[in-house]
LUMLO-362977 format. One line per 5 residues: number of its first residue (from 1); for each residue x, y, z of N, C-alpha, C, O. Coordinates in pm, whole numbers, plus 50000, padded with zeros to 5 digits. Example, Ala and Ser with C-alpha at 12.3 -4.5 7.8 and 13.67 -1.06 7.14 Angstrom:
2
1) 51319 49431 50780 51230 49550 50780 51320 49670 50780 51424 49668 50846  51285 49775 50708 51367 49894 50714 51290 50003 50787 51341 50114 50804
//
This chain:
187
1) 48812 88409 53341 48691 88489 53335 48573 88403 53288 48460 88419 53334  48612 88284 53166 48450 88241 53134 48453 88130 53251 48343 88074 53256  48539 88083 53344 48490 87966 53416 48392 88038 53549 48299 87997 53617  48477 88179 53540 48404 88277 53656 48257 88277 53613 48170 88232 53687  48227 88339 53469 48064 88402 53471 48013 88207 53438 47895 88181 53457
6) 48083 88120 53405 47983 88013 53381 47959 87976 53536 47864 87904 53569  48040 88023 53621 48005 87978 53774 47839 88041 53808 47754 87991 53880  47833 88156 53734 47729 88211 53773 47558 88138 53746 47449 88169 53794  47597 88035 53653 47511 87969 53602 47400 87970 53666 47410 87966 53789  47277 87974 53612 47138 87907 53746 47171 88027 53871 47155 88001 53990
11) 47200 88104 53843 47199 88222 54001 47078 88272 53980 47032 88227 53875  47014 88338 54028 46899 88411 54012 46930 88568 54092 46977 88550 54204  46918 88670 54067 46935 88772 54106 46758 88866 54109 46651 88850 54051  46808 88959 54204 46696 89054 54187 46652 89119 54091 46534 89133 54058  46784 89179 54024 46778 89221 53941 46883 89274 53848 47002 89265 53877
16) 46825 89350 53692 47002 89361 53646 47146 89461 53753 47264 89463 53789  47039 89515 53756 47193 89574 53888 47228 89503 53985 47306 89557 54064  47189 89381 54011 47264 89347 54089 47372 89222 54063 47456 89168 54134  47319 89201 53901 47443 89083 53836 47530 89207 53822 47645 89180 53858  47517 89321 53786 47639 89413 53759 47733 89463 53867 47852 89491 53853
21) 47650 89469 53989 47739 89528 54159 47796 89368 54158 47919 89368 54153  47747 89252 54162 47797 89132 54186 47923 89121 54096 48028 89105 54157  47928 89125 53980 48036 89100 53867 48141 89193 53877 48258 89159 53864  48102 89325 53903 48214 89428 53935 48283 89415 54072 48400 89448 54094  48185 89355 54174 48253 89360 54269 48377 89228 54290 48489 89252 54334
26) 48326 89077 54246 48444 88944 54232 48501 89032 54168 48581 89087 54244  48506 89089 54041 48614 89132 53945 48763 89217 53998 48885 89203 53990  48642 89334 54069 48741 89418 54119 48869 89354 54289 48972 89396 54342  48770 89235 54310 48821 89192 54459 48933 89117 54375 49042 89089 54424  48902 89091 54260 49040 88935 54213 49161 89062 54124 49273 89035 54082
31) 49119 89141 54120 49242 89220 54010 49256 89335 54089 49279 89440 54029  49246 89337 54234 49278 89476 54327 49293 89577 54258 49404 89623 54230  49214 89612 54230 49169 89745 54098 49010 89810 54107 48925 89731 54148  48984 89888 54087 48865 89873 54062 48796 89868 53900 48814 89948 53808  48722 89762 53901 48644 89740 53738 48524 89766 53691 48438 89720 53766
36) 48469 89835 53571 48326 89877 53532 48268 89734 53501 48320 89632 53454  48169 89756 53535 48126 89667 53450 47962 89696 53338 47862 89737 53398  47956 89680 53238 47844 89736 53137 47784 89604 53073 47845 89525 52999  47664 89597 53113 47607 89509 53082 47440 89521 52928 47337 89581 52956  47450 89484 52855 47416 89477 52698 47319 89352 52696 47378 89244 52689
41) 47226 89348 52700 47087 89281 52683 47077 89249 52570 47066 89343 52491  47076 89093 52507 47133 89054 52379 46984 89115 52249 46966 89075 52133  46913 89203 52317 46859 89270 52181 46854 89426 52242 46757 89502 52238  46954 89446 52286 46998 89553 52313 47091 89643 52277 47156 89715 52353  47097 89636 52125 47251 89641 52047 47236 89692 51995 47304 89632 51911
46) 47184 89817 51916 47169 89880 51850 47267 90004 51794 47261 90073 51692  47372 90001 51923 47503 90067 51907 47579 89994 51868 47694 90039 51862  47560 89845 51820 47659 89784 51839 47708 89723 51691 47627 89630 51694  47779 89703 51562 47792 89671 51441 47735 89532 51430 47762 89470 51327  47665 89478 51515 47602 89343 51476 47404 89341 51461 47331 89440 51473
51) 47368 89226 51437 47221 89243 51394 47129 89175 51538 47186 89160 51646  47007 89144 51522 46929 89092 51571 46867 88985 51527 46844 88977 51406  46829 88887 51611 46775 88782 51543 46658 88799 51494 46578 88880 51541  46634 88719 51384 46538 88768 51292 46373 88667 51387 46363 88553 51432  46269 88792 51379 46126 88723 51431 46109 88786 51561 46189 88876 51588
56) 46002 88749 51664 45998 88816 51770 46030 88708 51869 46012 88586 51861  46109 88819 52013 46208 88716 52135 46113 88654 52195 46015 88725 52175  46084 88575 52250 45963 88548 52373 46047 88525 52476 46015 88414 52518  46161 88578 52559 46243 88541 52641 46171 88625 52751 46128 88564 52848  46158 88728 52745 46053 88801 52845 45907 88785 52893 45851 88866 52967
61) 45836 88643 52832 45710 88617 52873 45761 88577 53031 45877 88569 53072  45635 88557 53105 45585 88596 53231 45582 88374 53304 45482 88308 53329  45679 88344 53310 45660 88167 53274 45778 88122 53390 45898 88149 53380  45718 88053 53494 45826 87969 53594 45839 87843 53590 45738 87773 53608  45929 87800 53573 46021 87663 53582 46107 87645 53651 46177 87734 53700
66) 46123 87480 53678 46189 87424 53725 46244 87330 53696 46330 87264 53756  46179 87313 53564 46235 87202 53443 46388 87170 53399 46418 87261 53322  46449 87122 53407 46593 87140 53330 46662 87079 53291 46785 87077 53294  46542 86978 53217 46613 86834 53155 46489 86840 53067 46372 86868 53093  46575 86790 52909 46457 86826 52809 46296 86750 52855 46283 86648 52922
71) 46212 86817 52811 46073 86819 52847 46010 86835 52682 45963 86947 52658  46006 86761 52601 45884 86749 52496 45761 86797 52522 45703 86873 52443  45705 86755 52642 45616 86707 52659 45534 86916 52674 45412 86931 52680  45596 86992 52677 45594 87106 52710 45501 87184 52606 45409 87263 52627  45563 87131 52473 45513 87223 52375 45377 87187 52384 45325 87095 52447
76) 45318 87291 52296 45137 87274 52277 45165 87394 52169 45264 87463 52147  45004 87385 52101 44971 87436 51992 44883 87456 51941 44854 87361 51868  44761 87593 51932 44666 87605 51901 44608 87587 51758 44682 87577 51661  44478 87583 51750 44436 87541 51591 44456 87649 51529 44484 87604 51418  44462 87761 51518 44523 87876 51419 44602 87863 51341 44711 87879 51395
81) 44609 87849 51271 44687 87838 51136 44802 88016 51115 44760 88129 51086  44974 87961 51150 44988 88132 51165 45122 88086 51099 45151 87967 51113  45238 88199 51001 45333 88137 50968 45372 88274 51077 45312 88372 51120  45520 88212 51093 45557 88318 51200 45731 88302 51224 45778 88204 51167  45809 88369 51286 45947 88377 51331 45951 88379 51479 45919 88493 51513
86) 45977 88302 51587 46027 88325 51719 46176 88285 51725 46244 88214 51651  46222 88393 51904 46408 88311 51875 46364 88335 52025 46259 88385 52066  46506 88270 52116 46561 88298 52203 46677 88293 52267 46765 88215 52230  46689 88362 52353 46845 88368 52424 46880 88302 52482 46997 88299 52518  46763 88194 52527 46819 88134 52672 46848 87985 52678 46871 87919 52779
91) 46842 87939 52532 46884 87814 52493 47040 87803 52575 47130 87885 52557  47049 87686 52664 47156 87662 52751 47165 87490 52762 47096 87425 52842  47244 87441 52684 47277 87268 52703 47422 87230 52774 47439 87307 52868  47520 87147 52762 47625 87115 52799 47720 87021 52671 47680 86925 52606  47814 87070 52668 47883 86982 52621 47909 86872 52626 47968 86855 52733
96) 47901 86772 52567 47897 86577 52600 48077 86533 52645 48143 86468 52726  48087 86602 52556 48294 86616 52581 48371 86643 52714 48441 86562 52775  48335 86820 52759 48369 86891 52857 48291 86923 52981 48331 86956 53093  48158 86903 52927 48007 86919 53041 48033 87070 53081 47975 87103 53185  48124 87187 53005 48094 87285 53028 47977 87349 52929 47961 87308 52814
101) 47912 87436 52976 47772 87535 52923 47796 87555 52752 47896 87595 52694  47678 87515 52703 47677 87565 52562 47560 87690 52513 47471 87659 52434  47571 87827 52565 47511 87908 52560 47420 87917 52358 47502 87916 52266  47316 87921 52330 47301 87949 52212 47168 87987 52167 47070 87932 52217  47153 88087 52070 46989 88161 52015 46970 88065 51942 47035 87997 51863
106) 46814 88071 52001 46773 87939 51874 46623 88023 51826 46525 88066 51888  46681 88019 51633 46537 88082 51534 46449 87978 51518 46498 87868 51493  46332 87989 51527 46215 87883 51465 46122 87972 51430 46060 88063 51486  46128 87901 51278 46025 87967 51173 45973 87886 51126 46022 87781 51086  45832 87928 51119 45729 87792 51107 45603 87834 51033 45591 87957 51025
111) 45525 87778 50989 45431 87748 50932 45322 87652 50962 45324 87549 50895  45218 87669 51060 45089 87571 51062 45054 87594 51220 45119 87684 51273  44968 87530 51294 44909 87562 51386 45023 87640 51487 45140 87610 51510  44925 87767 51543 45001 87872 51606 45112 87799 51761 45044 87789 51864  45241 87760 51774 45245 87707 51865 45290 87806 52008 45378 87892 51994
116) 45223 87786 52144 45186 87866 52247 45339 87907 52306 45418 87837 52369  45346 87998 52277 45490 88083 52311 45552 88019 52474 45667 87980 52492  45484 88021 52541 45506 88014 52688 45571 87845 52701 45667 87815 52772  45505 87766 52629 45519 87600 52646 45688 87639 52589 45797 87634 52645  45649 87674 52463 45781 87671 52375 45881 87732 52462 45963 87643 52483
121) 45917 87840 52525 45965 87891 52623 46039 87793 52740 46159 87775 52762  45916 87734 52808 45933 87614 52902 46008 87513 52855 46083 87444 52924  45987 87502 52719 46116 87408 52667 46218 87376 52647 46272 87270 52676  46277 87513 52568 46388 87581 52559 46446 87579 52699 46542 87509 52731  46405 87631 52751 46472 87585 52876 46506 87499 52960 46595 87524 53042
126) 46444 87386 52956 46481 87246 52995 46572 87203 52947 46605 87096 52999  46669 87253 52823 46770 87195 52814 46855 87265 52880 46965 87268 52824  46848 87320 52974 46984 87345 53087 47078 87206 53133 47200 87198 53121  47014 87129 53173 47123 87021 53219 47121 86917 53117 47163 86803 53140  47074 86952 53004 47059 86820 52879 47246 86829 52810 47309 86926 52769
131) 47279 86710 52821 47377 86693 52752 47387 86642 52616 47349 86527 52593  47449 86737 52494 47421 86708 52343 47550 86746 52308 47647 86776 52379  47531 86736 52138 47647 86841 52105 47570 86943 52026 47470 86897 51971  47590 87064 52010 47468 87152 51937 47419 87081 51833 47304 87053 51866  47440 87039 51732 47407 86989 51597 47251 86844 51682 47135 86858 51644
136) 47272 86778 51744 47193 86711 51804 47079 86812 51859 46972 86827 51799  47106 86869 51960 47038 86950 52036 46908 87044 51914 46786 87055 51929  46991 87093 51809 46914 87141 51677 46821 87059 51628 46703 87093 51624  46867 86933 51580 46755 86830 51551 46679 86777 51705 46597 86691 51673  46679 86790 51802 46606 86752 51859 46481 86825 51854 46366 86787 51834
141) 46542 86963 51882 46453 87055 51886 46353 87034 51775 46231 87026 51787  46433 87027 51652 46329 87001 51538 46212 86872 51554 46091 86879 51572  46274 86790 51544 46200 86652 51613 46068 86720 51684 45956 86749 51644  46141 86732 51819 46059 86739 51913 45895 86864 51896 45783 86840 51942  45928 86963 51833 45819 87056 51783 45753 86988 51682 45631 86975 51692
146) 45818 86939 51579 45741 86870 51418 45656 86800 51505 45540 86830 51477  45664 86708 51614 45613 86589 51658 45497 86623 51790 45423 86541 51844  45504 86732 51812 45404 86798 51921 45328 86932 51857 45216 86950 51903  45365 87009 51778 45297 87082 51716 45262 87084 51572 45185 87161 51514  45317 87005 51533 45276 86933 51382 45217 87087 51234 45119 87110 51163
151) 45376 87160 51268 45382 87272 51179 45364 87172 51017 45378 87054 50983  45328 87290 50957 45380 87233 50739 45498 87245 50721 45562 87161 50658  45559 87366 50782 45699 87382 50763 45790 87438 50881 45744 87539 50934  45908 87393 50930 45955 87426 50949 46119 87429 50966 46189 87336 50926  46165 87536 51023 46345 87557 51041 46359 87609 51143 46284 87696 51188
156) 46504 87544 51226 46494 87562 51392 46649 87573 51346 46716 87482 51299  46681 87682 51367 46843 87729 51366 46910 87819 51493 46865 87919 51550  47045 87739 51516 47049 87759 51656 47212 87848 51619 47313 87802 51566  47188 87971 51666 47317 88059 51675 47429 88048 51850 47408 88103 51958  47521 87972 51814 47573 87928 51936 47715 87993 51975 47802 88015 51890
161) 47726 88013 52076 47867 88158 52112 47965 88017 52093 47947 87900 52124  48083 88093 52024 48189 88054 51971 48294 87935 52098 48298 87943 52221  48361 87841 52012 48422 87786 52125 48506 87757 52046 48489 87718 51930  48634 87779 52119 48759 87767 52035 48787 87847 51903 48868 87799 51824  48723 87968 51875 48725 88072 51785 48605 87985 51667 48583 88037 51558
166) 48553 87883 51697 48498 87817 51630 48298 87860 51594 48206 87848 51675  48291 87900 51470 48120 87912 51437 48072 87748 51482 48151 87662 51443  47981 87712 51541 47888 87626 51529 47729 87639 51548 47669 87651 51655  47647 87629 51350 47517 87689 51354 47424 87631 51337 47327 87696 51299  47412 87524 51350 47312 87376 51292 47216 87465 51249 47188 87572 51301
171) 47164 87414 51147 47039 87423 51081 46967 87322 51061 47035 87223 51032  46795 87294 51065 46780 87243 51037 46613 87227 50975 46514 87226 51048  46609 87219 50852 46458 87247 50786 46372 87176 50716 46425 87146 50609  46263 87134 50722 46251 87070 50569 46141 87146 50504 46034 87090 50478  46157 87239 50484 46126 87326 50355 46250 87374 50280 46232 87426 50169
176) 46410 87359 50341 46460 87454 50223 46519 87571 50276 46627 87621 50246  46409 87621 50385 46494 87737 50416 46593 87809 50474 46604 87778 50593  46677 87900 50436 46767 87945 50491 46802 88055 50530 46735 88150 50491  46937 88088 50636 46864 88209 50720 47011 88265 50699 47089 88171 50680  47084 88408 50695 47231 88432 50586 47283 88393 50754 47228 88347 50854
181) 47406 88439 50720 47531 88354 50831 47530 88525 50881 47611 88600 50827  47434 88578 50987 47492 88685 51038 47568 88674 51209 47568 88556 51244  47613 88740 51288 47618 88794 51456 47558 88859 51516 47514 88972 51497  47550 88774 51617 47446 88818 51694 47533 88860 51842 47651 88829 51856  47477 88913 51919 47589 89009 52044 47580 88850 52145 47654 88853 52244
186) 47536 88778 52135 47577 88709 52172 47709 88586 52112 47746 88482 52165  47748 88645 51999 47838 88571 51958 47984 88613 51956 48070 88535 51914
//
C-alpha cells in the first residue's frame, strides 16, 4: 500500500474526488472487493485525538511551480518587522539511503522582517527531488531562510511521518525555542 500511494507522487488531479474514485478504484481492482475510501485534509482533524500545527498553513496560497530541486534563491522578505508562526504539509525530500519519499510538516517561527509566504511556499517545495536525511534538510532550511531573510530569531521544526515505527523531528533554533513533542494526522 505505501509503495502504491508513493507511486502516486507528483500526479496532479482535478480534484479531491478524484484522488478518492482513483484510490478506491486500484484498491478495489487489486483486493476484488469493493473499498471506501475517506480522505482527511491534514488540518482537517478535528474529529480526530491529534492536534494541529501550531501558526497559520500557507499550503493553500494561489503559487505554480515547477521547481523541484532546492531553490534558495526563492525566499524574499519584506521590511516589516512581524514575529509570526507558518507550517506546511507539503514538505517532500527523499531519502539518501532508499531514495524513497520523506513526507514532513515543517513549523517556522520567526521573528524580523515579514518573510513573503508565496516565495517561502515555492521553496518548500523544491525539495521534492532534493536528496537529504531529515535532520540535514531541517538545517538547511534553517540556513537557507537565516541567509535570505535575515529573521532575529528563528526555529524551523520539521514533523516527519514515521519510518520504521520511528519519530524523526529535527529541530532547529537559535533562540532556544521549543515546540512540545505533539501528532499531527499526518503522523
Amino acid at each position: 500500500l505505501k509503495l502504491y500511494l508513493y507511486s502516486l507522487n507528483q500526479t496532479v488531479f482535478e480534484n479531491e474526488q478524484k484522488i478518492i474514485e482513483t484510490i478506491a478504484s486500484d484498491l478495489s481492482t487489486a483486493c476484488g472487493s469493493h473499498v471506501t475510501v475517506k480522505f482527511f485534509g491534514a488540518d482537517n482533524i478535528s474529529h480526530l485525538p491529534l492536534v494541529k500545527a501550531p501558526g497559520d498553513c500557507i499550503d493553500d496560497l494561489p503559487i505554480t511551480t515547477d521547481v523541484y530541486e532546492t531553490h534558495a534563491e526563492f525566499l524574499k522578505a519584506h521590511t516589516n518587522i512581524v514575529t509570526e508562526t507558518l507550517h506546511s504539509h507539503l514538505l517532500r525530500s527523499n531519502c539518501l539511503v532508499t531514495l524513497q519519499p520523506d513526507w514532513g510538516t515543517v513549523i517556522i517561527d520567526y521573528t524580523g522582517p515579514k518573510i513573503d509566504h508565496e516565495s517561502l511556499l515555492k521553496y518548500i517545495i523544491s525539495f521534492r527531488k532534493h536528496i537529504e536525511f531529515h535532520e540535514q534538510c531541517i538545517e538547511r532550511i534553517f540556513k537557507d531562510i537565516l541567509e535570505h531573510c535575515q529573521p532575529e530569531t528563528l526555529t524551523v521544526y520539521g514533523r516527519y511521518t514515521r519510518r520504521g515505527g520511528l519519530d524523526i523531528n529535527p529541530i532547529r533554533s537559535n533562540c532556544g525555542k521549543l515546540f512540545e513533542n505533539f501528532r499531527l494526522a499526518r503522523q
